[in-house]
N, C-alpha and C positions, 0 to 999 in steps of 0.2 A: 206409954204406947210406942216410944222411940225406939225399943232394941225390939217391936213383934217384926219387923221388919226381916231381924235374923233369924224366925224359924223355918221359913218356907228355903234360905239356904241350907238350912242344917238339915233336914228333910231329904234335900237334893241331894248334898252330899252322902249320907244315908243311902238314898238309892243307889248310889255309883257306886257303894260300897259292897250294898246286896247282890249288884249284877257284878261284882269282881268277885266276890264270895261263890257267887251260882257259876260264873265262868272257868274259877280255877276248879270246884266239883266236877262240871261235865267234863273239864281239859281232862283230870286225873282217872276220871272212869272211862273215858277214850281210850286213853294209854294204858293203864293197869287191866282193865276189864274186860274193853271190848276189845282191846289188841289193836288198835286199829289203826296205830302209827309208832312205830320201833324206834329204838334209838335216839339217835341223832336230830332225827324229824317233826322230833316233840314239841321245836322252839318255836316262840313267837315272836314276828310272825312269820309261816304264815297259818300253821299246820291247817293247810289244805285238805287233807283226807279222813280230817273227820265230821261229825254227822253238819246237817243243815243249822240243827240248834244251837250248836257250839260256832258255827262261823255267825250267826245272826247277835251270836252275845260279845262275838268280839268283834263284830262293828256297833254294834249296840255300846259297848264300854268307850272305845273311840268317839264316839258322837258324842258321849257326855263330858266329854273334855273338848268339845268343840268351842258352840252356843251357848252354852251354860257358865262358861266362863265368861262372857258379856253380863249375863245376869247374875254374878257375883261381883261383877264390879258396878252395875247400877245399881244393886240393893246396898252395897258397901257406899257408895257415891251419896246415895239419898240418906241414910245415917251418919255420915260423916258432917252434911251439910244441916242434916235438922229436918230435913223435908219429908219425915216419918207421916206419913198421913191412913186414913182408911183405904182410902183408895189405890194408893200404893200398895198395900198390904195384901189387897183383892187381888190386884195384876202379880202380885208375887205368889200367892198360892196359885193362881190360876196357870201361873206359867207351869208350877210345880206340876200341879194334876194332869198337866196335859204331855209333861215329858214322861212323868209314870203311864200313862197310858202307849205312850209313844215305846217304849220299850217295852211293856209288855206285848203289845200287837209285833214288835221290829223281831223280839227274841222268838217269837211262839206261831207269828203266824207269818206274818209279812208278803203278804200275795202281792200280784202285778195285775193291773186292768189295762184299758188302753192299749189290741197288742202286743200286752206282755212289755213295757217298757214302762210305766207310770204304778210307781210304788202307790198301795191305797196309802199307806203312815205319811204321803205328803196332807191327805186332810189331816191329817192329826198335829204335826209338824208345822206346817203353815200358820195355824193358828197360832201356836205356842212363839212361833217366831215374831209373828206379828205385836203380840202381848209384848214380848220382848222390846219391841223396835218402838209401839207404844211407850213402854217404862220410861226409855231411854228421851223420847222426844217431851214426853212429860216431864222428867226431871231437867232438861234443858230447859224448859219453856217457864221453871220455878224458879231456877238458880237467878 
């Protein structure tokens, strides 16, 4: 039961893999297809001038190199030490399914309430951070 701890990383990373995979598609069908930034202005970042879905994946890909990197080093930390438990395991998928959600709503839909200032993907977000900050205070509180 010690190493299930690494497939909800492996999963993650997986993801950030899928949305650099989808990101470099739509970057290539912006430039090649839709014409829609020449030259020079291809480069990332910031290529500004193309569609909504291609800026939402390249913040989208950024963010997964944020947070997530906390939770490879608590899921890494809690292995290291032995403190592989069920519970752990739960808070580590759970973190998973909630940043797959969190990017599919950030790339695809990403609406504002409140305004127009209050992204909805903070419910989604919040949560998963939370899970997160959980992990973390639970494996402190083991060690």
């Amino acid at each position: 039961m010690n190493s299930e701890i690494i497939l909800p990383m492996f999963y993650l990373m997986l993801q950030t893999v899928a949305v650099l995979l989808f990101l470099a598609s739509i970057r290539l069908k912006e430039i090649y297809f839709n014409k829609s930034v020449a030259g020079e202005e291809n480069r990332y970042p910031p290529f500004d001038h193309g569609s909504r879905i291609l800026k939402n994946a390249q913040r989208n890909l950024a963010n997964l190199f944020e947070f997530p990197i906390l939770f490879y080093a608590v899921c890494i930390c809690i292995y290291m030490t032995g403190n592989v438990d069920e519970y752990f395991i739960t808070l580590a998928y759970w973190f998973f399914y909630l940043r797959v959600i969190h990017s599919i709503y950030h790339i695809f839909f990403n609406q504002l309430i409140i305004n127009g200032v209050f992204p909805v993907r903070s419910f989604i977000w919040i949560p998963a951070t939370a899970t997160l900050v959980w992990m973390w205070v639970r494996f402190i509180s083991v060690i």
